[in-house]
N, C-alpha and C positions, 0 to 999 in steps of 0.2 A: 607508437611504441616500436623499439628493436628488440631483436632478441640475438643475443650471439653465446653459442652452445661448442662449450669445448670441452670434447672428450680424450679422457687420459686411463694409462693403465702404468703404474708404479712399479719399481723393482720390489720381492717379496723381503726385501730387507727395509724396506723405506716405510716407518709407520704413516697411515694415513690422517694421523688426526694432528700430526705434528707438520705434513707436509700440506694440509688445508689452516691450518693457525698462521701459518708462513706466507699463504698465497692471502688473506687475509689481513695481513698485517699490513702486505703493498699494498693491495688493488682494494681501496676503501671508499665504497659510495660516495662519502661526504668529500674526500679529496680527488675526485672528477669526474670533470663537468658532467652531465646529460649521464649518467651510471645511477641508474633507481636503489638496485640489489642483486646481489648476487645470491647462489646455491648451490650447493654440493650435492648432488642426486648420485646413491649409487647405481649401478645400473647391474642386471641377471647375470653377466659374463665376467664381475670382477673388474670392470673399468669402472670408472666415474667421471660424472658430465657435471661442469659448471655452468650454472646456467644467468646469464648476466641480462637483467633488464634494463635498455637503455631508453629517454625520452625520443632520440631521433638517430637515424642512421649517420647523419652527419658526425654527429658527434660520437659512436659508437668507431668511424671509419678515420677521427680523427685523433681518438684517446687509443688505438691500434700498437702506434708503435713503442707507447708506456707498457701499453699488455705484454704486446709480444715479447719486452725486453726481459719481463720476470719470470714466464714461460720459456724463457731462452735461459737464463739462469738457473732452476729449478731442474733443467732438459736431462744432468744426468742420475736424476732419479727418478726418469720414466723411462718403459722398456723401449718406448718409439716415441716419436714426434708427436705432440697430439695435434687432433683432430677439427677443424674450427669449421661450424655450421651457423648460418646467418639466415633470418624473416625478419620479414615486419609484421607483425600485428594489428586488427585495426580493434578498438574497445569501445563497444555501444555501450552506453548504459541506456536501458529504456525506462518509463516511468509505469 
């Protein structure tokens, strides 16, 4: 598993539940590849982190410039550029 963590902070005129329906409507698990789920975490400072699980890095480093492209469109109703953080994961299940 990947994980790719992008944290953002919105203009205070920009409703948040309108601008996460929006980022939702493009970037849809089921239309690409290796994309598990996403989520909107807010965070203590008034930002928020989406947090997107992907099956493999590969494919997280290759659905990029889709991403990038709606986070580039969306860019001016955040105060700043956001933030992109990237792991891997490993998930034991034990018996």
């Amino acid at each position: 598993m990947f994980i790719r963590r992008t944290t953002y902070r919105l203009k205070p005129d920009v409703d948040q539940d309108t601008f996460e329906a929006e980022l939702r409507a493009n970037i849809r698990p089921h239309d690409i590849e290796g994309l598990v789920s996403t989520a909107h975490v807010p965070n203590d400072d008034g930002s928020w982190t989406v947090v997107a699980v992907w099956e493999t890095k590969v494919e997280a480093m290759a659905a990029t410039p889709r991403i990038r492209a709606e986070w580039d469109r969306q860019a001016e109703k955040m105060t700043e550029p956001p933030v992109v953080e990237t792991a891997g994961v490993g998930v034991w299940e034990g018996a």
